[in-house]
Phi, psi and omega in degrees: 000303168320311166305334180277307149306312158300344204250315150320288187287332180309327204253325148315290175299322163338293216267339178285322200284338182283336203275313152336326205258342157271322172346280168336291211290307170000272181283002153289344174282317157313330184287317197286314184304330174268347148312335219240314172300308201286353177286300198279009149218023158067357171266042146257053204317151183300315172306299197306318193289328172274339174295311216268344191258351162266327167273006151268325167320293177327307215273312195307305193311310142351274178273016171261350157284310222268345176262026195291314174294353175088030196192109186294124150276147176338297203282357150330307195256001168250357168262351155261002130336295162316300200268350141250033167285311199297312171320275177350269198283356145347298179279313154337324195267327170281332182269001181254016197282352227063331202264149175208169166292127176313100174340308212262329144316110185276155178319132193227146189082159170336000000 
């Protein structure tokens, strides 16, 4: 019974550390896939779509300085945390803004 707990709680502490270490990339990707749907149903502007797609650029760029040493410190994964939250409602704020692509005009650009 103690082997299972112990093998349990071993697995608990675990599972967080794999997942932060995914996380990041996770969610840069989830960001560029709802950017690239508000592009493909028009609550994205062809203008909104280049901002919003330099700042994951911004962000990627980031974290490839800061993991340049091979290794994310705590305060590392909370200034790209930060900075993509502030992405996060970027992208919120742009596709609810009102502005969209005229239906009848096609899509131009990335």
């Amino acid at each position: 019974m103690t082997k299972i707990a112990a093998l349990t709680l071993a697995l608990l502490t675990l599972a967080p550390v794999t997942a932060m270490a995914n996380s990041i990339d996770d969610r840069q990707a989830n960001q560029a896939a709802k950017i690239e749907r508000g592009r493909q149903t028009g609550s994205v502007t062809w203008t909104e779509g280049i901002k919003l797609r330099a700042e994951q650029r911004k962000i990627a760029r980031t974290e490839a300085q800061l993991k340049s040493d091979g290794y994310l410190s705590q305060s590392d994964k909370r200034k790209l945390t930060k900075m993509q939250n502030k992405a996060a409602k970027d992208i919120y704020a742009e596709k609810h803004d009102g502005l969209r692509r005229v239906d009848w005009l096609p899509r131009v650009g990335k």
